[in-house]
KOLTOR-990603 format. One record per residue (C-alpha): residue number from 1; z, y, x; residue in one letter. Coordinates in steps of 0.2 Angstrom, whole numbers. Last residue first. Example, Ala and Ser with C-alpha at 12.3 -4.5 7.8 and 13.67 -1.06 7.14 Angstrom:
residues 2
2/36/-5/68/S
1/39/-22/62/A
***
This chain:
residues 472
472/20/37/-76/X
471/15/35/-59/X
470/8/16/-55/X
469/17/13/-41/X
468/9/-2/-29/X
467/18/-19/-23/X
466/24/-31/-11/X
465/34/-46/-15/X
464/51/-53/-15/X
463/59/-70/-20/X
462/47/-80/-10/X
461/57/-82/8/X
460/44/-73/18/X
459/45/-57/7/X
458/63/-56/5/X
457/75/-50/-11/X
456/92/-48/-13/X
455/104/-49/-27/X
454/93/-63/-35/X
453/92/-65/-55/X
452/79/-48/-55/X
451/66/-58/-45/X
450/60/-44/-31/X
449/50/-28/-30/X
448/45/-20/-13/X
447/38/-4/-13/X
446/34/4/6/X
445/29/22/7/X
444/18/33/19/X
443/18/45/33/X
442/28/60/28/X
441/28/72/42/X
440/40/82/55/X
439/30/90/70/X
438/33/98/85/X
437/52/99/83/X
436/57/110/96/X
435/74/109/105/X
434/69/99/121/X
433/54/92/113/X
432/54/85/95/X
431/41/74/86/X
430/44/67/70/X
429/40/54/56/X
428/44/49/39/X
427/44/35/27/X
426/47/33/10/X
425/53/15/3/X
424/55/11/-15/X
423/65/-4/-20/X
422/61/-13/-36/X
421/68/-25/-50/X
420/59/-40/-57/X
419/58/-48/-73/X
418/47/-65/-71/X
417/31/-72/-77/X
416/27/-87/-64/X
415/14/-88/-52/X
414/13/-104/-43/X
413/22/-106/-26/X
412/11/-104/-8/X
411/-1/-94/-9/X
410/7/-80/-16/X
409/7/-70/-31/X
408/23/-62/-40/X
407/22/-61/-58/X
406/27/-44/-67/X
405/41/-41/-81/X
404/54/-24/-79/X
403/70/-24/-72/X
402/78/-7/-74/X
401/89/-5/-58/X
400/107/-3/-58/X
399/113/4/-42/X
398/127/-6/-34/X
397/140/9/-31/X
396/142/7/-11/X
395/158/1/2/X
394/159/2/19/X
393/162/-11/32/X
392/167/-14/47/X
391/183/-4/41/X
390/189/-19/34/X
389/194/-27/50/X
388/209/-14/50/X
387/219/-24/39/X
386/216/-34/23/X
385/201/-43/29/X
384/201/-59/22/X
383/205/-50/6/X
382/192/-40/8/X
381/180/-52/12/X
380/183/-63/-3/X
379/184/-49/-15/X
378/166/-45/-9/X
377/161/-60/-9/X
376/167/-62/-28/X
375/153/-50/-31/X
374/139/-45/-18/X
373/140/-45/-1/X
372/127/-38/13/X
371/119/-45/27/X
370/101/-51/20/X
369/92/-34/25/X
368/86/-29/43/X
367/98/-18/48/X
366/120/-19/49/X
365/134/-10/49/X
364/144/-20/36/X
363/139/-16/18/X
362/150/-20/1/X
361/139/-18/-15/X
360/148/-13/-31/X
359/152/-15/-47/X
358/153/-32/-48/X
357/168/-30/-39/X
356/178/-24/-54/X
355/198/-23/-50/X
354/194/-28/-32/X
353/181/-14/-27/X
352/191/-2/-36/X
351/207/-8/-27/X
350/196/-6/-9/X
349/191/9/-14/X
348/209/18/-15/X
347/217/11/-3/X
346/204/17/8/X
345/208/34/2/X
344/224/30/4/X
343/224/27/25/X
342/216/12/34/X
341/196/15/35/X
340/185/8/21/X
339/178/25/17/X
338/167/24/0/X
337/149/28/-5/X
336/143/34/-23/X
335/126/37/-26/X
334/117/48/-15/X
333/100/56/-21/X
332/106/71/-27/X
331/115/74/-11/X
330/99/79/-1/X
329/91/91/-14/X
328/106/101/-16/X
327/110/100/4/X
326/91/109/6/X
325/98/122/-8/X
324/114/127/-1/X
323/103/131/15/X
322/116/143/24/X
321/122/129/36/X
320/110/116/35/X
319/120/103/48/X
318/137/105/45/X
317/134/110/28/X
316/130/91/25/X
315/147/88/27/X
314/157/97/15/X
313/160/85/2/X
312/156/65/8/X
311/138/57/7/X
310/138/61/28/X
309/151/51/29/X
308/146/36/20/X
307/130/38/31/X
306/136/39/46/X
305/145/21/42/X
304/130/13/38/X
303/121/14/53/X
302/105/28/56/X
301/113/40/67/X
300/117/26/77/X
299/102/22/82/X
298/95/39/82/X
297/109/41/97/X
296/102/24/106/X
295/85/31/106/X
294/74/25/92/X
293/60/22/94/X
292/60/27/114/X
291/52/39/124/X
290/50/31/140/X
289/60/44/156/X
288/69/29/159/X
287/91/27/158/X
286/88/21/139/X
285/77/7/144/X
284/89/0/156/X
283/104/2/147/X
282/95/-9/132/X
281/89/-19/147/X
280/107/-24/151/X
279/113/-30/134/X
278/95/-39/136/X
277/104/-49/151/X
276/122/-51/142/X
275/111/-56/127/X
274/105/-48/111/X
273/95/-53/97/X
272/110/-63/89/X
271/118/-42/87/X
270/105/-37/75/X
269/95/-23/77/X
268/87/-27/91/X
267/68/-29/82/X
266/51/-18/79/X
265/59/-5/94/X
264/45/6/100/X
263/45/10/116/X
262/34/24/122/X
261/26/31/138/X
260/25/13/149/X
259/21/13/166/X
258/13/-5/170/X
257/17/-15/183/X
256/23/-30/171/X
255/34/-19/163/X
254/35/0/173/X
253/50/12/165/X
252/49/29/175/X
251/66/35/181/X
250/60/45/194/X
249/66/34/210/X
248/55/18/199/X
247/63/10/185/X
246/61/-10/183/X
245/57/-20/170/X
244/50/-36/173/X
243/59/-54/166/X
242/69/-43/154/X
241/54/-37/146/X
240/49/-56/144/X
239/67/-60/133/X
238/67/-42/124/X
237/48/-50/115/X
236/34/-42/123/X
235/16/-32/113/X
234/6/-19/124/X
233/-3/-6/114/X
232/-16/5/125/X
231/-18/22/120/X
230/-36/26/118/X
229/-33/38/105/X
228/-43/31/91/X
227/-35/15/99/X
226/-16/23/93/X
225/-25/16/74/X
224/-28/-1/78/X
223/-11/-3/88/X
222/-3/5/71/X
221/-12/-7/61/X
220/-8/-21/70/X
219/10/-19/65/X
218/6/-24/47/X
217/-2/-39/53/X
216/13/-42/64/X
215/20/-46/46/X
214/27/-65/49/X
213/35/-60/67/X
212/35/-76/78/X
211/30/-68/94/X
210/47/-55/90/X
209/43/-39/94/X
208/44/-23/106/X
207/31/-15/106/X
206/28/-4/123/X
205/15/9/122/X
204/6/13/137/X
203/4/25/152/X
202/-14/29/161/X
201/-13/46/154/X
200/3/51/160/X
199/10/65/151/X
198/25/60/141/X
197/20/73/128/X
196/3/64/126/X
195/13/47/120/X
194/24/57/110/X
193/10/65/102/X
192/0/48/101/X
191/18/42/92/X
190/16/54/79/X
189/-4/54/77/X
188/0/35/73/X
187/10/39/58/X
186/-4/49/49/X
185/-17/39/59/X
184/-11/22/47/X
183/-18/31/32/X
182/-5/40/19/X
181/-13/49/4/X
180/-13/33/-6/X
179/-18/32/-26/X
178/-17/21/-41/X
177/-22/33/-55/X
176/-40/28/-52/X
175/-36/11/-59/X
174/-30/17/-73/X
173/-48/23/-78/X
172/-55/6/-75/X
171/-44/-5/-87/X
170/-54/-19/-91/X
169/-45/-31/-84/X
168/-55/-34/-67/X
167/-56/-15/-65/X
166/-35/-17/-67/X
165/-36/-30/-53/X
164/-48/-21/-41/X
163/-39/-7/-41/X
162/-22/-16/-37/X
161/-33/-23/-22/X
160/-35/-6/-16/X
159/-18/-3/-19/X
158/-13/-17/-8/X
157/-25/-12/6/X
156/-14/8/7/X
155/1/-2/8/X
154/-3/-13/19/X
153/4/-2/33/X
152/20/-1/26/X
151/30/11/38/X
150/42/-3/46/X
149/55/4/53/X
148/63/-5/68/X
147/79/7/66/X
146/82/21/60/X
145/83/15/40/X
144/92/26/30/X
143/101/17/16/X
142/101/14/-4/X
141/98/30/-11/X
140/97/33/-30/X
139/84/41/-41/X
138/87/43/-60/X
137/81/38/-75/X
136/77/19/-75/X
135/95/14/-75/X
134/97/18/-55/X
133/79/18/-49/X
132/83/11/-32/X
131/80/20/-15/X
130/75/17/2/X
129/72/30/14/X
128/63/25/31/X
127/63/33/50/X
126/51/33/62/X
125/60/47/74/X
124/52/50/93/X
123/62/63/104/X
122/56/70/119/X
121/69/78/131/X
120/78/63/131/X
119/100/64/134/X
118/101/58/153/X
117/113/68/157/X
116/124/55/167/X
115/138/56/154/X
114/129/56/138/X
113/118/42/145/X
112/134/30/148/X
111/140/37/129/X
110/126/31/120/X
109/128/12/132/X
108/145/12/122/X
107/141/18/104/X
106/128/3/105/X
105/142/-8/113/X
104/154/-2/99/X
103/142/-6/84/X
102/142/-26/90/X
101/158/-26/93/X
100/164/-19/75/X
99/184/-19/75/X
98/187/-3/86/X
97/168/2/86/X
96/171/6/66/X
95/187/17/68/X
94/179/30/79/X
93/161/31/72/X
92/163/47/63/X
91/172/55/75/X
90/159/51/91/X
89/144/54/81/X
88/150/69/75/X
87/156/78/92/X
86/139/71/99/X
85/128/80/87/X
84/110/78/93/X
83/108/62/85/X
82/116/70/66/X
81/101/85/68/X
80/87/70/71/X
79/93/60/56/X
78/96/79/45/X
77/78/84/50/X
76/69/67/46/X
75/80/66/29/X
74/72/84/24/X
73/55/78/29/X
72/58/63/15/X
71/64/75/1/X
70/48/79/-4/X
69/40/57/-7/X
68/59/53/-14/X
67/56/66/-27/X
66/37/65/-29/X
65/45/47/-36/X
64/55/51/-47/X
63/43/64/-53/X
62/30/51/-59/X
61/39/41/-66/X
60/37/20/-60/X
59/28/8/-69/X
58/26/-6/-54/X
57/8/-12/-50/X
56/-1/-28/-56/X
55/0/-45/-52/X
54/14/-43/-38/X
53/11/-46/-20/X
52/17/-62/-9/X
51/5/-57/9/X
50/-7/-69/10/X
49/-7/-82/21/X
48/-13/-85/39/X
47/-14/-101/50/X
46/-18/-101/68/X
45/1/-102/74/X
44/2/-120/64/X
43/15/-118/52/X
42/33/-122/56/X
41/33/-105/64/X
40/35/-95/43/X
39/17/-90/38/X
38/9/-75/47/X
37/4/-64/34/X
36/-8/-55/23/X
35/-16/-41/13/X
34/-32/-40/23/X
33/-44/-33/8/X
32/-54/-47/5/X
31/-38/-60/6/X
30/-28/-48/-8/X
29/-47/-49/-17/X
28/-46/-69/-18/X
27/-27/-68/-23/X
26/-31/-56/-36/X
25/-46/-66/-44/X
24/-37/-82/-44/X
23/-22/-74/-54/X
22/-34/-64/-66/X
21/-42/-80/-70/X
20/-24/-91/-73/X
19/-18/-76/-85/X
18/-32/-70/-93/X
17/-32/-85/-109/X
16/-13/-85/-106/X
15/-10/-68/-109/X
14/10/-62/-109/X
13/4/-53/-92/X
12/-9/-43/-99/X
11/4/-37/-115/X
10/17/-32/-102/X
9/5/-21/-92/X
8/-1/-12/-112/X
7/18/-9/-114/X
6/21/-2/-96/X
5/3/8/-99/X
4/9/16/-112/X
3/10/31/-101/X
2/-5/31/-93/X
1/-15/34/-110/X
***
């Protein structure tokens, strides 16, 4: 019966007798079950609001998405293999840190610790894979996120009111297809390893976020979870870290006089989150004994430009040598990604790009979503950028995602019956010491659907939401 359930979905949402009812009742269960916010800072700090979710879950097939769910360890191996590879990093990156400043002063401070030897003996990696269903059929990578991962930790309360929802409709025995094998200790057991690796039981974890963060719910659950542990959670911004770090004579990181085990990096990804002074404390913090999430060499494993290489024939025998079938699995969820730098095969991609830029998404090396181009930017950019500026960027097949109708609840904007595409997450997480990898898990996922009319999506801004896969 599952699989006509994308008919019998569309069918609910076309309902108008259901539809205002069904509404009220899932935003009263999204409030039972925690799935919420903090509203943008114009709103009073007190206030909360729910979390935009769609109405109902997201179709999606079932082996598509096992896919995504197996290959994930795979991607945790090749992220910690590419930071250990200096030689790589350092070749790969070469004509990006010419022209990108921001990436050059990472690749910068990675060197500085390359050359005092202070390379981490215990390495921390929350990483995420995003991908698109390209056409409905097949599954497509749209980047590795490194850095300031978020692992969805709302995503196990969303089912739960996804539950709630199709129970409401009638529908019980679809319900219990909705299901999530990923509770917030999965990923916390990660960083409690780290943190018990360090070895100082009075030590803490540092998290590092911005006070105005809308989904610091979601990062509560992890300080929740590392409690089972006793590990005390400490929450600063970069600015009030910089106002009381300090190392001691064996490199121990102390904030606030307290020795801190792990840092874990929720923001300082872009380049206006950075001053001369937190330019500084970057250095800082990568010169202490603190694990850090990332480290500077996972944070550059994790930029745009490593990953066009890597999507490129022959390189991902570099690090699986004799494992044909490991670098099977990993390339057959790249879609097509194209050098910028100066030469023909440049040439090349940039004429494609011009001839049909609807075609294809153009990426500078950047996180946290809203920074790439789309269509006649694309041309604009280029040709503003005709010389080595260019190769800032890389260049991606846009993957063509199926839209498919839901309604996206908040609390803010009235539910209206729109086509929307979807973006699935997978995260990961691992623990190496010295050579050793200790562990290497998946510890959850993170669907996001948005409008199909806008290019990009966003929770807080209304035109994305937070969703559950229905396996199909």
């Amino acid at each position: 019966m599952s699989r006509s359930c994308p008919g019998l979905f569309e069918a609910l949402l076309k309902d108008e007798a259901l539809l205002q009812p069904l509404v009220e009742f899932a935003r009263d269960a999204a409030c039972l079950h925690g799935v919420l916010m903090r509203p943008p800072p114009t709103m009073k700090p007190a206030h909360v609001t729910l979390m935009p979710f769609t109405l109902l879950p997201i179709p999606m097939p079932r082996a598509l998405y096992f896919q995504a769910v197996e290959v994930q360890t795979l991607f945790n191996t090749l992220v910690d293999r590419v930071s250990q590879d200096e030689a790589f990093l350092e070749q790969t990156l070469s004509s990006t840190i010419e022209v990108d400043d921001f990436t050059a002063r990472l690749f910068h401070i990675y060197k500085q610790i390359q050359r005092e030897g202070r390379t981490p003996s215990i390495v921390l990696g929350l990483n995420r894979c995003d991908y698109m269903l390209d056409q409905g059929s097949s599954l497509k990578q749209v980047e590795i996120n490194t850095f300031a991962v978020g692992m969805g930790g709302l995503s196990a309360r969303l089912v739960e009111v996804h539950r709630d929802v199709l129970r409401f409709v009638g529908l019980p025995e679809q319900s219990e297809q909705l299901q999530y094998d990923h509770p917030p200790t999965v990923q916390a057991s990660a960083v409690a390893k780290a943190w018990e690796l360090y070895g100082s039981h009075r030590a803490v974890v540092l998290l590092l976020t911005l006070p105005t963060n809308y989904n610091r719910y979601e990062q509560r659950n992890l300080q929740m979870a590392l409690l089972k542990w006793n590990i005390c959670v400490i929450r600063r911004s970069l600015e009030e870290v910089c106002a009381s770090a300090s190392l001691d004579e064996e490199n121990r990181l102390f904030v606030d006089g307290r020795e801190i085990a792990v840092v874990y990096f929720r923001y300082g990804h872009a380049p206006d989150h950075y001053t001369e002074q937190i330019w500084d404390l970057r250095l800082l913090l990568e010169r202490s004994r603190a694990v850090k999430v990332p480290d500077i060499a996972t944070h550059l494993a994790g930029t745009k430009k490593v990953q066009q290489v890597l999507s490129e024939p022959g390189v991902l025998e570099r690090f699986f040598p004799e494992r044909p079938h490991v670098v099977e699995q990993i390339r057959a969820t790249f879609t097509g990604l194209y050098s910028l730098d100066l030469g023909p095969e440049g040439d090349r991609a940039v004429d494609m790009a011009l001839a049909a830029p609807e075609r294809f998404v153009l990426k500078p090396q950047r996180e946290g979503g809203g920074n790439n181009f789309f269509g006649s930017d694309i041309s604009r950019v280029l040709t503003e950028a005709p010389g080595k500026e260019r190769t800032a960027y890389i260049l991606m097949d846009k993957i063509q995602a199926t839209p498919s109708p839901n309604i996206i609840v908040s609390a803010e904007r009235p539910p209206v019956l729109t086509d929307c595409t979807c973006e699935l997450g997978v995260a990961g997480a691992y623990v190496r010491q010295g050579r050793d990898v200790l562990s290497n898990e998946v510890v959850g996922y993170l669907l996001r659907s948005k409008m199909a009319e806008h290019v990009e999506g966003g929770v807080a801004s209304g035109r994305g939401a937070r969703s559950s896969p229905f396996l199909i």
